[in-house]
N, C-alpha and C positions, 0 to 999 in steps of 0.2 A: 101372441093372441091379439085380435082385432076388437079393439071396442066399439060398439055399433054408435055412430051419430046420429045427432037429431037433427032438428031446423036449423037449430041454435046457429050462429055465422062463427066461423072458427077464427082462433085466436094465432098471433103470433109473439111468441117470447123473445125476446131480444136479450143473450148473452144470460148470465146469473150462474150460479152455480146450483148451490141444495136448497134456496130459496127456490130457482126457477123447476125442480124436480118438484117444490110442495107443491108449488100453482100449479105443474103437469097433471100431477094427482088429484088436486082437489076441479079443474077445470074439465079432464078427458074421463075423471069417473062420471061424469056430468052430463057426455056425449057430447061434448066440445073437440070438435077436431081442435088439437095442436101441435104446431108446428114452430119448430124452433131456428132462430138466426141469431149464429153463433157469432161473440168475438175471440180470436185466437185460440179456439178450440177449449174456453172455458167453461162452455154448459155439457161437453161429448158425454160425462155422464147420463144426463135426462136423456142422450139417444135411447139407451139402454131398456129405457121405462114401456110397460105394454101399454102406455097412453100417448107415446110421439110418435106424431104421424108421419110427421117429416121433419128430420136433423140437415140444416145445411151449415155448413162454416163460412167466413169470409176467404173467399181465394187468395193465395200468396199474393203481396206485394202490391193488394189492394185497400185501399180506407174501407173499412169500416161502416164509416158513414155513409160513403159513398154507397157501399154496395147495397147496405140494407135501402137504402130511400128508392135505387131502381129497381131493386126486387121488389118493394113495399108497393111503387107505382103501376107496376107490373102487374101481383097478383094480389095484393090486398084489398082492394075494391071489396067492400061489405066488412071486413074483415078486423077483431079488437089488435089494437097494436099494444103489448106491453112489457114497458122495460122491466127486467129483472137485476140489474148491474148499473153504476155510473156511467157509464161509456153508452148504454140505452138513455138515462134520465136525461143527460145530455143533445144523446141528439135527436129527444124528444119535445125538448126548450127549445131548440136550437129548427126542425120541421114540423112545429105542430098545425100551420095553415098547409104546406106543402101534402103533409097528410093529409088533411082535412079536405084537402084538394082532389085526390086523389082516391077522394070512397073511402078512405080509411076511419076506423073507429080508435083514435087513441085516446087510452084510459083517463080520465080525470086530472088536470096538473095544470096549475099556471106556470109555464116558461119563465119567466125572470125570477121567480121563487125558486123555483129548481136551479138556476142556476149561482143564487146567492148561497143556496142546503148544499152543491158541491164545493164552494169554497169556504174551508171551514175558519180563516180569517173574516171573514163578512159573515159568519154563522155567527160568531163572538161577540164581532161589534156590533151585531142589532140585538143580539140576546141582551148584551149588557144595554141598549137602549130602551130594550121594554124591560128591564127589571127582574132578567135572569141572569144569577148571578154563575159568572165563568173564572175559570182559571187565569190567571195574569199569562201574557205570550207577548212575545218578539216575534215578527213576521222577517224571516229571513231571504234576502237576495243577494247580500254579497256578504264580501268576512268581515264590515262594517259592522253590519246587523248579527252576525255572530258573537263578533268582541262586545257588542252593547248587550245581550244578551247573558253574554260572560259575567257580566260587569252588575246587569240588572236583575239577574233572576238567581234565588238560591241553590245550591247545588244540595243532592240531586234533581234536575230534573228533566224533560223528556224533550225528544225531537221525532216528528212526524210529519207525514206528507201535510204542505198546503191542500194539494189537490190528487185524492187517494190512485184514481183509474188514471190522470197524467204522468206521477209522480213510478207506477209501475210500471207503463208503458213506455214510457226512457231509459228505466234498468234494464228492460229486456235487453237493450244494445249495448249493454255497457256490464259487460259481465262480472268484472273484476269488483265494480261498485255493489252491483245485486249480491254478489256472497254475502256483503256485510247485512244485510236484511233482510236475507231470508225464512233465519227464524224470529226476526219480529215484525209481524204482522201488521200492528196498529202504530209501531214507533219504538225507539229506542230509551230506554234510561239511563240517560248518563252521571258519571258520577263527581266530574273534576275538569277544568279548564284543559288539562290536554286533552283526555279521552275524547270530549265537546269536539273540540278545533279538528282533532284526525279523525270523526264521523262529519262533519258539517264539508269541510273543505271541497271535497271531490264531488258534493253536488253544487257547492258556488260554481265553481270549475265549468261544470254541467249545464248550468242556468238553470237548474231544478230548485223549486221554491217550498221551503218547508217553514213549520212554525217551532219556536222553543216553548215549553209550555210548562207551567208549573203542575206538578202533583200533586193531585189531592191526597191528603193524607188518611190512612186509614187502613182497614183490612179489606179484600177486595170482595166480601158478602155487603160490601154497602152500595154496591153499582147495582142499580135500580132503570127502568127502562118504561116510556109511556106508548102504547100504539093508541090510532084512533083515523077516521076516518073523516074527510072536513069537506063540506055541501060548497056551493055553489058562493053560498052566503057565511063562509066559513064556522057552519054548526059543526059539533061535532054528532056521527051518529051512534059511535060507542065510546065507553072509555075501559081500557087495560092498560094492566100493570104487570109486571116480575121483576123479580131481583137475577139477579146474574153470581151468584157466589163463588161460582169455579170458574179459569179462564187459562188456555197459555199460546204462548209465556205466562207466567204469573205475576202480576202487576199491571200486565201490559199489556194484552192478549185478547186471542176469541174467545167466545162464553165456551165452555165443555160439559156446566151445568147450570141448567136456569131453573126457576118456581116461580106458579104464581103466586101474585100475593097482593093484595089489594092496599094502595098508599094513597091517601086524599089529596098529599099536601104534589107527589109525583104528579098526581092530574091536573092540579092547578098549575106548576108551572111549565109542563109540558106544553101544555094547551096553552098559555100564553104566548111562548117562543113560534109553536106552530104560527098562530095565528099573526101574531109581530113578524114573520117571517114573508106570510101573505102566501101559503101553501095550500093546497086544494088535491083533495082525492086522501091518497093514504100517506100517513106520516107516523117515525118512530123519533122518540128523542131519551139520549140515554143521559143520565146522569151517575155523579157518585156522592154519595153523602158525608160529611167531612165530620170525620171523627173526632175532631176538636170542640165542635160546636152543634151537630148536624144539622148545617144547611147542609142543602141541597146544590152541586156544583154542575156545568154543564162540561160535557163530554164529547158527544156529537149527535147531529140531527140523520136520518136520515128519511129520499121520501121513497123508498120502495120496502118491496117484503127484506125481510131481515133474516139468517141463519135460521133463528129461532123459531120461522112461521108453523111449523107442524105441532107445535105447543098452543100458539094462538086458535090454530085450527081446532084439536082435541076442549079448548075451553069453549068453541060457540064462536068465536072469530075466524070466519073463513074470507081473510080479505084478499084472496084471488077471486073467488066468486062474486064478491062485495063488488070489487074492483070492475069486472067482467060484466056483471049485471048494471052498473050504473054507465059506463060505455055502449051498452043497447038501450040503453031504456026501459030495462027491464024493472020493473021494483024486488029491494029484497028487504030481509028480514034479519036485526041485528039483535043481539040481544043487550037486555041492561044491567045483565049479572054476569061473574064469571064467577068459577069456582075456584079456591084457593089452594094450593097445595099440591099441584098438577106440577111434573115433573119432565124435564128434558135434557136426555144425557146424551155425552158424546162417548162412547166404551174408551176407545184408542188416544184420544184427547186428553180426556179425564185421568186416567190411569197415569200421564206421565203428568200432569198437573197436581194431584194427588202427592205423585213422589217428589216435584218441589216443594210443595207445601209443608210434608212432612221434614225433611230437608230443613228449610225454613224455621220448623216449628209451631207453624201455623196452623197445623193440622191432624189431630192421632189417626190411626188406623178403624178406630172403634167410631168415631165422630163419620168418617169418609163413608165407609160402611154401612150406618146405619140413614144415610143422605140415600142409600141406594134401595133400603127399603122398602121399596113402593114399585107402584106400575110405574114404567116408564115410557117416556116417546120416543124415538129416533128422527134423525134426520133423513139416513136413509133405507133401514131398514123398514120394510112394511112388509105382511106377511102375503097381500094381496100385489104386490109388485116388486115380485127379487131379482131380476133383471140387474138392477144397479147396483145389489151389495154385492150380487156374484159376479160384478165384472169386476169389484174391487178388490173379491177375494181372488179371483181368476192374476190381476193384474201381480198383487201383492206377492201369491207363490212363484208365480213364472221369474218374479225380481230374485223371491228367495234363493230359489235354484239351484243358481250358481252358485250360492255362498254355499249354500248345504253341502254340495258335491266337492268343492275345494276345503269345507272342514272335513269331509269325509276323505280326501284322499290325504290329506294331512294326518290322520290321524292312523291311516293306513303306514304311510311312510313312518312314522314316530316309532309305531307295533313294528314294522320290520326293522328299523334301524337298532331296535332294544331287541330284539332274537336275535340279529348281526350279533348283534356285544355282547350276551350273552352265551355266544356259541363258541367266538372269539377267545371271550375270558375262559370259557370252561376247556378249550382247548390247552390252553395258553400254563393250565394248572399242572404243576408236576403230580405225576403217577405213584399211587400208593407201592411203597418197596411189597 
């Protein structure tokens, strides 16, 4: 189905994933043309959506960068440019006179801010400058800063990308190294000097730069998250909060369930870090709260939409449009309340985070349960655009398939081999005199 457009100048999304599907939805319900520039086929999802106009990918065996800036020169003239992924923030830091140059309208950002928000050693050391307090880390590049790491930091604790969109885009070639990381997302937790040494090594090897990083202690309902939007003159023009209380991995992991929920002390030093960071447009920064004491610890910043944004949206924070409108010129309308208790599930996420929990002992069935009580969000389900869950359901059965048909002929052979042996034995029986 074709959404009709208006005046409005249409937008392009750069890469993202379920974030860059919220800003499809909340931009093309809007009668925003948009159109999407894909990196490595990470947004092919939002093709799916009756709100993208136009899906392109990066061609084989070309940058990236490259290509988006000549297609951007090409046909963005009037046009908002907006990253939804690292690999966009970047080489939005990296062309925003070029754009600028070129007719383009790219969304709100100071470039060297962005580029300090994607290394999250430099996120650290200016949080801990302006008086946000972080986790202790070793910034690793050889097995120097491994062994001093060993040495310096309590076991257990975590190893993660320095630089999340670098750090994946060198596993891609290196396959053997990607297995180890594939079900951890955000980072590994390790538990003891060798386990350390035989995950660290093969990215020394690499020249792949990660951090060692201590854990915050605690249960993971204390990960707490601030969004907010920052002017020119770094005001902010709203403030929100949630918590994050489901994640997997668990410990480690994506959110699978968030809530709002309104924290004073989350907006205080979110909004510090943003600002000590020197960030402009949209900015998230997540924390976890330390069970020992509860301060408040820092996690990671980031400055584009987040997972979660269809939650943001449903409370009054539509900051794709926010985003979109202040790139034209346009004035918008933010709000200075959210409501509390708004809910954002993942089904399939959830469900196996649940069963570690449980596992664990963190979690009863009756507790998981009654978290589900309520209305809830989706990332990608929306009843106004099925397009994407049914390419996922489409995707998922066609995987199934196979397996079905090969337990089904297995289970076929097992039933004839048992009527074989059965026919076998009963022949096999001497006959009644």
């Amino acid at each position: 189905m074709t959404v009709p457009t208006t005046h409005r100048p249409p937008v392009f999304l750069l890469g993202g994933r379920v974030n860059a599907l919220s800003a499809i939805r909340s931009l093309g319900a809007r009668g925003v043309e948009v159109n999407v520039l894909d990196h490595q086929g990470e947004a092919r999802l939002v093709a799916r959506s009756r709100y993208c106009h136009r899906y392109l990918d990066t061609p084989p065996g070309t940058s990236t960068a490259t290509w988006w800036l000549d297609h951007l020169r090409t046909e963005g003239r009037g046009a908002v440019v907006f990253p939804c992924n690292d690999v966009g923030l970047e080489f939005l830091a990296r062309n925003q006179s070029e754009l600028v140059a070129a007719g383009c309208l790219p969304i709100e950002a100071d470039g060297e801010a962005l580029l300090v928000a994607l290394d999250k050693e430099a996120t650290y050391r200016r949080a801990r400058e302006v008086g946000v307090p972080a986790p202790s880390t070793v910034h690793i590049r050889a097995l120097d800063d491994a062994v001093n790491a060993a040495d310096t930091l309590d076991f257990p604790f975590a190893v993660k990308p320095a630089s999340a969109h670098r750090f994946w885009e060198t596993l891609q070639e290196h396959p053997d190294v990607l297995a180890t990381w594939l079900d951890h997302p955000k980072g590994i937790v390790l538990r003891d000097r060798e386990q350390f040494l035989r995950v660290v090594e093969p990215l020394v090897a690499l020249e792949i730069e990660v951090l060692a990083t201590e854990v915050v202690v605690g249960p993971d309902d204390l990960y707490c998250s601030y969004y907010t939007y920052l002017d020119p003159d770094g005001e902010p023009l709203f403030h929100f909060t949630k918590r994050k209380p489901r994640q997997f991995p668990i410990h480690f992991g994506n959110g699978t369930f968030h809530i709002t929920e309104w924290q004073p002390d989350v907006v205080e030093l979110g909004l510090r870090l943003c600002r000590g960071l020197g960030l402009r447009g949209i900015c998230n920064v997540e924390f976890k709260r330390d069970s020992r004491n509860g301060e408040l610890r820092l996690i990671e910043c980031n400055a584009r939409l987040t997972a979660s944004d269809p939650l943001e949206r449903r409370a009054g924070v539509d900051l794709p449009w926010i985003a979109y409108s202040r790139a034209i010129g346009q004035p918008v309308t933010v709000p200075s309340r959210f409501p509390d208790g708004l809910c954002l599930w993942l089904p399939l996420g959830d469900l196996r985070a649940f069963r570690s929990y449980r596992r664990a002992g963190e979690l009863t069935t009756t507790a998981w349960l009654g978290s589900l009580a309520h209305r809830q969000s989706f990332t990608v389900f929306d009843l106004a655009d099925l397009g994407p869950v049914s390419s996922i359901v489409a995707r998922r059965a066609k995987s199934l398939l196979p397996r079905l048909v090969r337990a089904s002929a297995g289970r076929r052979r097992t039933t004839g081999d048992r009527a074989e042996a059965t026919a076998m034995s009963v022949a096999s029986r001497p006959k009644d005199a």
